[in-house]
C-alpha positions as CSV (number, residue, x, y, z in Angstrom):
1,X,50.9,184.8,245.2
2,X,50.7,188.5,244.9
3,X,50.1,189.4,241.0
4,X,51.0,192.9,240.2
5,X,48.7,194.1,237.4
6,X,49.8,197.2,234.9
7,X,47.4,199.6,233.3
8,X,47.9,201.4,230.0
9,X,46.1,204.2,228.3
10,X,45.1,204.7,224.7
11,X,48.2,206.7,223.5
12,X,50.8,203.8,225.9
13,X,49.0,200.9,223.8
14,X,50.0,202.9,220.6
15,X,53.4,203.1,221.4
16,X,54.1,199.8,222.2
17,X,56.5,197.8,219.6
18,X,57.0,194.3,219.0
19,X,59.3,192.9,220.7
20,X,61.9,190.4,219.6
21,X,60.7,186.7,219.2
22,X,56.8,187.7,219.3
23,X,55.1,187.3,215.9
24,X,53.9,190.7,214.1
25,X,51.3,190.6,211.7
26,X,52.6,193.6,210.3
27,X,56.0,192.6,209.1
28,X,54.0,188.9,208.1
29,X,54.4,188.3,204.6
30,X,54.2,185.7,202.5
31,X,53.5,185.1,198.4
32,X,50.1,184.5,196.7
33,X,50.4,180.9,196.7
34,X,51.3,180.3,200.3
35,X,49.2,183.3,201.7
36,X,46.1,181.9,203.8
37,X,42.4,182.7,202.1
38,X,40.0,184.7,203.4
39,X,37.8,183.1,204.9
40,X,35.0,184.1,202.5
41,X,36.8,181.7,200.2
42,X,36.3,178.6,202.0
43,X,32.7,176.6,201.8
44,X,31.4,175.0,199.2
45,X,30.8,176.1,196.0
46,X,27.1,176.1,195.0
47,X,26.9,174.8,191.5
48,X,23.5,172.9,191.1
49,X,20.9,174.7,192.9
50,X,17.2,173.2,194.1
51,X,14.2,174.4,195.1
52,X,12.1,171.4,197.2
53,X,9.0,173.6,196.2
54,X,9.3,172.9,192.5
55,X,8.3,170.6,190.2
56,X,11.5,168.8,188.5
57,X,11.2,170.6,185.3
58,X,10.7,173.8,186.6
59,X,14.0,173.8,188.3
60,X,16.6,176.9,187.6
61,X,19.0,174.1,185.8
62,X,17.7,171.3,183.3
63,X,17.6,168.1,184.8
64,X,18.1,164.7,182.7
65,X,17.1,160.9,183.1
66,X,18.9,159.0,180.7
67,X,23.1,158.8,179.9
68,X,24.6,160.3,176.8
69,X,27.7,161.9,176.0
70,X,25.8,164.5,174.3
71,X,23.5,165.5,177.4
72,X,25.4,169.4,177.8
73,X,26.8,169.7,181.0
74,X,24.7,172.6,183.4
75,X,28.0,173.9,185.6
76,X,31.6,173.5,185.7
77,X,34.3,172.4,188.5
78,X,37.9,172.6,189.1
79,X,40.1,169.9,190.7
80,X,40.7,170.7,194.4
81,X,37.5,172.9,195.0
82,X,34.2,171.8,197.1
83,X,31.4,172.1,195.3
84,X,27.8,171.6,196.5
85,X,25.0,169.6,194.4
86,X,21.6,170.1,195.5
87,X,18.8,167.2,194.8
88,X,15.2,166.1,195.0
89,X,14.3,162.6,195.4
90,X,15.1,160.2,193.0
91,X,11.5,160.8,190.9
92,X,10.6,164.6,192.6
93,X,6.7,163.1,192.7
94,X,6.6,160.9,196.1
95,X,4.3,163.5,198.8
96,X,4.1,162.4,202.5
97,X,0.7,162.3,201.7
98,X,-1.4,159.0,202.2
99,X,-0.5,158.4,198.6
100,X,1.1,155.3,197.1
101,X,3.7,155.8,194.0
102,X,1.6,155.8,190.9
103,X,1.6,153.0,188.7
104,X,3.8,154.4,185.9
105,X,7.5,153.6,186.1
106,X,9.3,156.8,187.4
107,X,12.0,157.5,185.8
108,X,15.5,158.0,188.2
109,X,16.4,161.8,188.2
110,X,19.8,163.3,187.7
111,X,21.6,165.9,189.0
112,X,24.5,167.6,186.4
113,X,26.6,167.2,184.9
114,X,29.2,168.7,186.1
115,X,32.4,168.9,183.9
116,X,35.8,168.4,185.9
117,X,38.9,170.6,184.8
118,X,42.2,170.5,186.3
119,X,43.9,174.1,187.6
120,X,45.3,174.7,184.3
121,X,42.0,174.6,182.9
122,X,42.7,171.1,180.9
123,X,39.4,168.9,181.0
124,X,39.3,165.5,182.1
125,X,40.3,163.4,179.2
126,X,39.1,159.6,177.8
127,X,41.1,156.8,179.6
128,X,41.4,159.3,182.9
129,X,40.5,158.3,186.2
130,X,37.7,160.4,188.3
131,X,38.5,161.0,192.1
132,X,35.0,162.1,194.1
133,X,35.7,163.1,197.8
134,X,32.2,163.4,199.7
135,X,33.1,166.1,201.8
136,X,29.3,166.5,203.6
137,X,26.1,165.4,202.9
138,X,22.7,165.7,204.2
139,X,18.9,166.0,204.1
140,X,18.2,169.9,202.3
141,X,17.0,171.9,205.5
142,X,13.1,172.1,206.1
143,X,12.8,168.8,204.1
144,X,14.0,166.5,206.9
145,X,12.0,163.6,205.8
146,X,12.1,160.1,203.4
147,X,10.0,157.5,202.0
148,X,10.6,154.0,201.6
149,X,8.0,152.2,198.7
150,X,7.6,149.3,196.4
151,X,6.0,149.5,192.8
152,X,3.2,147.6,191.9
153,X,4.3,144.0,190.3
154,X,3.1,145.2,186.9
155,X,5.1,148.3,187.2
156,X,8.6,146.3,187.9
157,X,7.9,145.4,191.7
158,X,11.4,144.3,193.7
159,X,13.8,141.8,194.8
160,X,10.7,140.0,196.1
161,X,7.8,141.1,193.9
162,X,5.9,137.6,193.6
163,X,5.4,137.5,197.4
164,X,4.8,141.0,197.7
165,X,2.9,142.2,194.3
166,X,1.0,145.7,195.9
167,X,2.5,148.7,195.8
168,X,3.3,149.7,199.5
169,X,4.8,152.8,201.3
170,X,6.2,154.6,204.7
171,X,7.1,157.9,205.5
172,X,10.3,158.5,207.7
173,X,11.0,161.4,209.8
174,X,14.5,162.6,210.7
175,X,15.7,163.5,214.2
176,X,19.0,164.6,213.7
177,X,20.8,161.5,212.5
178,X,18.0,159.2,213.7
179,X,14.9,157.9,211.2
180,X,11.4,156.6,212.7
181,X,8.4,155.9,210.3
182,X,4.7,156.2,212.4
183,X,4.3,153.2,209.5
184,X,6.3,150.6,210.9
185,X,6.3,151.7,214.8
186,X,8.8,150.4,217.3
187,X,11.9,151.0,215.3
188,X,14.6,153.8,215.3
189,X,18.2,153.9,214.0
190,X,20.9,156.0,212.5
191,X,21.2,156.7,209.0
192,X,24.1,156.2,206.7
193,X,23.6,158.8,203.8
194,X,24.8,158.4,200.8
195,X,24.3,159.0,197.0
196,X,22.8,156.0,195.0
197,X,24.1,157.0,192.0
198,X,27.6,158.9,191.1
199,X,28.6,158.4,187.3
200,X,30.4,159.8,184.6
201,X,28.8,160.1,181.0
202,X,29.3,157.1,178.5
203,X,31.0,157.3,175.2
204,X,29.2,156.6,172.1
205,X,31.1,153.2,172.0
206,X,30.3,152.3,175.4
207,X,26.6,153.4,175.1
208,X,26.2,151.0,171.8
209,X,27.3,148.5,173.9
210,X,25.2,149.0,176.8
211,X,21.8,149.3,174.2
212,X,23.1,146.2,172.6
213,X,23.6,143.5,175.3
214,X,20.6,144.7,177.4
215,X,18.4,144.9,174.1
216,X,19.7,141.0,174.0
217,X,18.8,140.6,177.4
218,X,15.1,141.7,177.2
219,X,14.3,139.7,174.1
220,X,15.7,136.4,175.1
221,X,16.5,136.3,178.7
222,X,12.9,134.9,180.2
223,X,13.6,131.9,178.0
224,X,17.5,131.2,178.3
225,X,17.7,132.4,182.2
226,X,16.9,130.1,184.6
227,X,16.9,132.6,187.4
228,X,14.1,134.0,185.8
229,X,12.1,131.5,187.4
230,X,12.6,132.6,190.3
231,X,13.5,136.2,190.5
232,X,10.0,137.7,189.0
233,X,10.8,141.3,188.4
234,X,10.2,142.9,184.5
235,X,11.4,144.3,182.4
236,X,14.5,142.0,182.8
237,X,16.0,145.6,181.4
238,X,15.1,149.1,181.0
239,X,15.8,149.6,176.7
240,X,16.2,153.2,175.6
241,X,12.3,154.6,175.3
242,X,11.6,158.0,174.1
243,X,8.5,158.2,177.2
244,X,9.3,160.4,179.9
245,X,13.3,161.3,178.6
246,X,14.1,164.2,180.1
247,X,17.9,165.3,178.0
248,X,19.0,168.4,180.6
249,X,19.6,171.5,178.1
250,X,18.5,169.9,175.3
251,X,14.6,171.0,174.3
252,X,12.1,168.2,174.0
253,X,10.8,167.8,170.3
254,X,13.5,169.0,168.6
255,X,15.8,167.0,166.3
256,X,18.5,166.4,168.3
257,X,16.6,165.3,171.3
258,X,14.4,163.1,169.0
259,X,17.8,161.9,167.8
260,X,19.4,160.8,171.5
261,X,16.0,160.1,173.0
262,X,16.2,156.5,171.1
263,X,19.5,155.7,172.2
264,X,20.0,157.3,175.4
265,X,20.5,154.8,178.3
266,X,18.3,154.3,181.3
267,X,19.6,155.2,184.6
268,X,18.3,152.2,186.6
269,X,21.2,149.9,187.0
270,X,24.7,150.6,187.4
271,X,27.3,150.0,185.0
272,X,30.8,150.7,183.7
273,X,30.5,154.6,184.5
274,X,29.1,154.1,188.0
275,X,25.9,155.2,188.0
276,X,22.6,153.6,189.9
277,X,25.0,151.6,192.3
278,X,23.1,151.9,195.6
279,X,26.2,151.1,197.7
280,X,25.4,152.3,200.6
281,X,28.6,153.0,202.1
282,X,29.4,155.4,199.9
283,X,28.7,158.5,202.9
284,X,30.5,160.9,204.5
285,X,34.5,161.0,203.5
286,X,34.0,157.7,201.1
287,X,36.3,158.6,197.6
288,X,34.8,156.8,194.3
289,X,37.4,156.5,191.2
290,X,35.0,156.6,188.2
291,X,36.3,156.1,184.7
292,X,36.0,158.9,182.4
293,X,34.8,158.2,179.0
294,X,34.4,161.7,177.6
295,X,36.2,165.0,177.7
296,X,35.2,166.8,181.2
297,X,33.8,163.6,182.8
298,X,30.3,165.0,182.8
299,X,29.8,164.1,186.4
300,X,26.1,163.3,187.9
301,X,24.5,162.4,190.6
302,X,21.7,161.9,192.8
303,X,19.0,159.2,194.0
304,X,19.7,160.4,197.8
305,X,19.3,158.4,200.9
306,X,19.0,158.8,204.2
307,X,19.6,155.0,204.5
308,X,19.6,151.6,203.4
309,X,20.2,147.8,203.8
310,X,22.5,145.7,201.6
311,X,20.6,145.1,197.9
312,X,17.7,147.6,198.5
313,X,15.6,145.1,198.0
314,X,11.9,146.7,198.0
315,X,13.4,148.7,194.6
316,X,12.7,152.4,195.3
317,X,13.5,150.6,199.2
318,X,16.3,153.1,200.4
319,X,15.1,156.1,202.4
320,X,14.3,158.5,199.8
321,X,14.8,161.9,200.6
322,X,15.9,165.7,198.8
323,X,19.5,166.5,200.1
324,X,22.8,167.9,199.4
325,X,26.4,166.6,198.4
326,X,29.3,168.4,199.1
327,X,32.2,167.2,196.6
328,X,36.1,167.6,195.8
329,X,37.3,166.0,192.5
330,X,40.9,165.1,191.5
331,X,42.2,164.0,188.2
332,X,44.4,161.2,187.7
333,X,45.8,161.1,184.1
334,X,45.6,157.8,182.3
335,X,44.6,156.4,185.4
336,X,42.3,153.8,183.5
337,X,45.3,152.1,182.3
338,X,46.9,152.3,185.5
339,X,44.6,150.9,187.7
340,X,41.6,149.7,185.9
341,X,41.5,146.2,184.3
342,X,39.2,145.3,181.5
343,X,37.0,142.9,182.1
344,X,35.4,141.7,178.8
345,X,36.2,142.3,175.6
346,X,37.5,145.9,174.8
347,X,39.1,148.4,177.3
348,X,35.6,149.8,178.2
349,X,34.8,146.8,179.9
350,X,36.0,148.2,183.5
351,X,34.2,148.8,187.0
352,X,35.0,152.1,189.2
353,X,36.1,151.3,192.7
354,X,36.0,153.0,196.4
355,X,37.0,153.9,199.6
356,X,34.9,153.6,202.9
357,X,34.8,156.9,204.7
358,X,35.6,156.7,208.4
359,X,32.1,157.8,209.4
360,X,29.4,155.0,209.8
361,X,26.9,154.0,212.7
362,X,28.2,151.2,214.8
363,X,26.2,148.3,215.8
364,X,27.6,145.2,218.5
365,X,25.1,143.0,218.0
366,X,23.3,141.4,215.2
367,X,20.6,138.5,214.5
368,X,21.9,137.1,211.3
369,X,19.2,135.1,208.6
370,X,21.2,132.2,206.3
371,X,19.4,131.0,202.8
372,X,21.3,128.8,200.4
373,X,20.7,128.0,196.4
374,X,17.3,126.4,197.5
375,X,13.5,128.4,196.3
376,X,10.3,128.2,197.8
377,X,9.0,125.0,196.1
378,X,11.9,123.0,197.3
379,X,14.2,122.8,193.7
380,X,17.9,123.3,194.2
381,X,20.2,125.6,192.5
382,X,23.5,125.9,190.9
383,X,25.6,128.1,193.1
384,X,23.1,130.6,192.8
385,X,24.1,133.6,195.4
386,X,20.5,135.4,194.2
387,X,18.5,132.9,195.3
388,X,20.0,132.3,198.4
389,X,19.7,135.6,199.4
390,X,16.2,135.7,198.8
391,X,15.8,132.9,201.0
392,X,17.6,134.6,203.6
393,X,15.6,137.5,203.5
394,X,12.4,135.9,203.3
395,X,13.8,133.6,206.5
396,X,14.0,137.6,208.2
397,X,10.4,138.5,206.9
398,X,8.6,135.5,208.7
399,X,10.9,135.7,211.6
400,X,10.4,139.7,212.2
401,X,6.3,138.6,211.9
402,X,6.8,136.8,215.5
403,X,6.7,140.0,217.4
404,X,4.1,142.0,215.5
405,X,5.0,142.8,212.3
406,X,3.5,142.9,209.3
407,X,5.4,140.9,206.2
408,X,5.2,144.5,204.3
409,X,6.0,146.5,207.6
410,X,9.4,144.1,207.5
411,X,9.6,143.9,203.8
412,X,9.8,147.4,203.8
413,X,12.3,147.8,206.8
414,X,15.2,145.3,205.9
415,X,15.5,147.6,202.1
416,X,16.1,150.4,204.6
417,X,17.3,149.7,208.0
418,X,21.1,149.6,208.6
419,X,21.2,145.8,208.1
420,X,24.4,143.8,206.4
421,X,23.8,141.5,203.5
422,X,26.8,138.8,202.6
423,X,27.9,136.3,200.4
424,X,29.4,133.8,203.0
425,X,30.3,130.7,201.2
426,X,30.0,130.5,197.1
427,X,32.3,127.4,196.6
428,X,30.8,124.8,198.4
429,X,28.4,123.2,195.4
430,X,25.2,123.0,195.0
431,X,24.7,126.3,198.1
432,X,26.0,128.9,197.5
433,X,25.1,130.5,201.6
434,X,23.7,134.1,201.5
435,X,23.1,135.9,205.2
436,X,21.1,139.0,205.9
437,X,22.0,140.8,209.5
438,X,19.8,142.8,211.4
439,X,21.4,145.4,214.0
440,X,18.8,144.0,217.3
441,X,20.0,147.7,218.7
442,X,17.1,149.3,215.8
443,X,14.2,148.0,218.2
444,X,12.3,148.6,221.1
445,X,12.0,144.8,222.1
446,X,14.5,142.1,222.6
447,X,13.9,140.0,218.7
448,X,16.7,137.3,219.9
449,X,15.1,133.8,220.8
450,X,14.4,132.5,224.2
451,X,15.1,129.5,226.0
452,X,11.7,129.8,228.1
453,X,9.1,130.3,224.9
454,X,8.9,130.9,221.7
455,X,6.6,134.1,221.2
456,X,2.8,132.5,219.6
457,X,1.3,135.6,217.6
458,X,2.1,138.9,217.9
459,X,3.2,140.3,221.7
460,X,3.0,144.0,220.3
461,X,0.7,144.5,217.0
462,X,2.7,147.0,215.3
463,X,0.3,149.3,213.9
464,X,-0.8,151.5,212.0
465,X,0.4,149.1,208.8
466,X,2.4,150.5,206.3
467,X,0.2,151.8,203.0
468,X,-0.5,149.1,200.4
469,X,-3.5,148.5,197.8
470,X,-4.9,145.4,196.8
471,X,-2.9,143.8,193.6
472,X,-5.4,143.3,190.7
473,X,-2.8,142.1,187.8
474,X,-2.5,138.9,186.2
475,X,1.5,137.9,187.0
476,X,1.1,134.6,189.3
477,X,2.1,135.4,193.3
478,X,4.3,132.7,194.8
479,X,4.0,131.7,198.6
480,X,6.1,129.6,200.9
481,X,3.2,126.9,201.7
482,X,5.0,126.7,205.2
483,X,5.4,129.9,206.4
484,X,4.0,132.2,208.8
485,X,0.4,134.1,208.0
């Protein structure tokens, strides 16, 4: 095919007019509000800058550790805008140095608030309804790693704290969306990041009631609990404690922060507002609807991870890591009443709920632990969906140690690795049936049994062992007479 090709000069190209049916940008026009943006106008907002290099409370914006309506919020945001949050781990005083976390109980850092208006300028109002988009999230750059620890059993321990009463450690390194710890070798997989905690500030109201049933809790709980006998972490609850409160804006030793220290909340578990959740599904295109309690919301967040397994069981047993959160908030009016129901005793009494975002890793194949309402010295239980699920994961622990390693190397990995934890049966009296599921795709061997042999002692030693000390308190230790060394 002969193509016949045209030149034109300078002064031709000039000349040239549109012609009819071809767009002109020239004679484009369209109003302010339909009008594209520049694109210097899209990105997200930065409204909570970090600096990885500074201590916590040398950061440009106040920090806080505690929930109170009066806690002033540090920036503002508008409904329909992406706004950036910027974070350091969850205490900002974990190093990858050969360190273990220090004995003290570190308090769980926030990041906010953030005060939500609508387009007309109109704050989020009591008995609202909070929509958070995660738009993007991710490790800050040049701080691309994590840490996955437990406490000391005299500092609050975890999930299974009287079999595993040392404080322990690993440091994870990222590879794009890949984690491996040189601490518990032989194991790579993608992460699934997400907040741990996304909250809106209490009211007075709901804070009294908060300090009031946990207070009960603490005082009485070891006696009248029977779980208690089996679950060994304390305090049973965190009570408001002037040591370590960190208030945001408001100035340490003055009269109003001696005022809120006493009452302010603890930001360890979750509650009505959100908060210290640790669902880790809440990643990339997820939407949370938080109730709003105050005017503006007072939005916070942070306790990043680069991953974890259902229940975080080793306590501070995410992935740990600094990072960013890219959000977009909507306001639905009254939406409390709409699509919130109370449960207990006053309207308060309601729980946020939550989309899945379409972005997750993908496994095909799992090995899959059962426990049921049965504890380590044999004596059943009611029902009990707790217990069973320690059994399961203590099932995982001594099967994991078949192939090399360590019962702290595995501890450690099943708070953190991709894995799936269920409630499978809860009606079937006395077991309730728990089940812990491990992707096999995470390791470099095959874990599944055999037909041929069971593997004797470790094939692989997986060393070196994660960091632990020796545990000199007085609590009582509990082992399975039965299982593995």
């Amino acid at each position: 095919m002969a193509v016949k090709l045209q030149s034109y000069d300078e002064s031709s190209i000039s000349s040239l007019q549109p012609q009819q049916g071809i767009f002109n940008p020239s004679s484009y026009h369209c109003s302010s509000s339909t009008r594209p943006k520049m694109a210097s106008s899209y990105g997200a907002r930065l409204v909570v800058p970090i600096d990885v290099k500074k201590k916590p409370r040398e950061q440009k914006l106040p920090l806080h550790n505690r929930w109170h309506p009066d806690i002033p919020p540090v920036a503002e945001a508008t409904v329909g805008e992406v706004f950036r949050v910027e974070m350091v781990d969850f205490s900002g005083e974990v190093s990858q140095r050969n360190t273990l976390p220090r004995t003290s109980r570190m308090p769980i850092l926030q990041f906010g608030p953030i005060r939500i208006s609508d387009k007309d300028g109109i704050p989020a109002q009591p008995g609202d309804l909070l929509v958070v988009e995660i738009c993007n999230l991710g490790p800050l750059p040049g701080d691309e790693w994590g840490f996955t620890a437990t406490f000391d059993r005299e500092n609050g321990g975890g999930f299974l704290t009287d079999h595993f009463p040392c404080a322990t450690k690993a440091i994870w390194y990222f590879e794009g969306i890949y984690a491996y710890s040189p601490q518990i070798p032989g194991v790579r997989f993608p992460g699934l990041t997400h907040p741990g905690i996304v909250g809106t500030a209490p009211s007075t109201e709901l804070l009294n009631i908060w300090n009031k049933r946990e207070r009960e809790l603490e005082e009485n709980g070891v006696k009248s609990l029977k779980l208690c006998e089996v679950v060994h972490q304390r305090p049973l609850a965190s009570l408001p404690s002037t040591k370590g409160c960190v208030l945001g804006g408001i100035k340490e030793g003055t009269p109003e922060w001696e005022k809120i220290a006493v009452e302010a909340a603890r930001t360890i578990p979750g509650r009505e507002n959100g908060g210290n959740c640790d669902i880790k599904n809440l990643s990339r295109g997820s939407k949370v609807y938080l109730p709003v309690f105050i005017e503006g919301a007072n939005l916070s967040t942070g306790d990043m991870h680069f991953s974890q397994g259902d229940g975080e069981i080793a306590f501070c047993g995410a992935i740990e890591m600094s990072g960013f959160l890219e959000l977009k908030c909507e306001i639905i009016r009254d939406g409390m009443k709409e699509y919130l129901t109370p449960m207990g005793p006053t309207p308060l009494h309601v729980n946020p709920i939550f989309e899945i975002g379409p972005v997750e890793p993908r496994f095909s194949e799992w090995l899959v632990f059962e426990g049921i309402s049965v504890d380590e010295s044999g004596k059943q239980h009611y029902l009990d969906a707790t217990v069973a699920y320690k059994r399961a994961v203590l099932n995982a622990i001594d099967y994991l140690s078949k192939f090399g390693y360590s019962k702290e190397q595995s501890y450690l990995l099943l708070s953190c690795c991709p894995c799936e934890g269920r409630i499978s049966g809860i009606v079937d009296a006395p077991n309730a049936v728990a089940t812990l599921a491990i992707p096999t795709a995470i390791f470099d061997q095959d874990i599944r049994p055999k037909t041929n042999k069971v593997p004797v002692g470790p094939r692989i030693v997986r060393t070196p062992d994660v960091l632990k000390c020796t545990y000199d308190g007085n609590l009582p230790t509990t082992r399975n007479p039965s299982s593995a060394t």
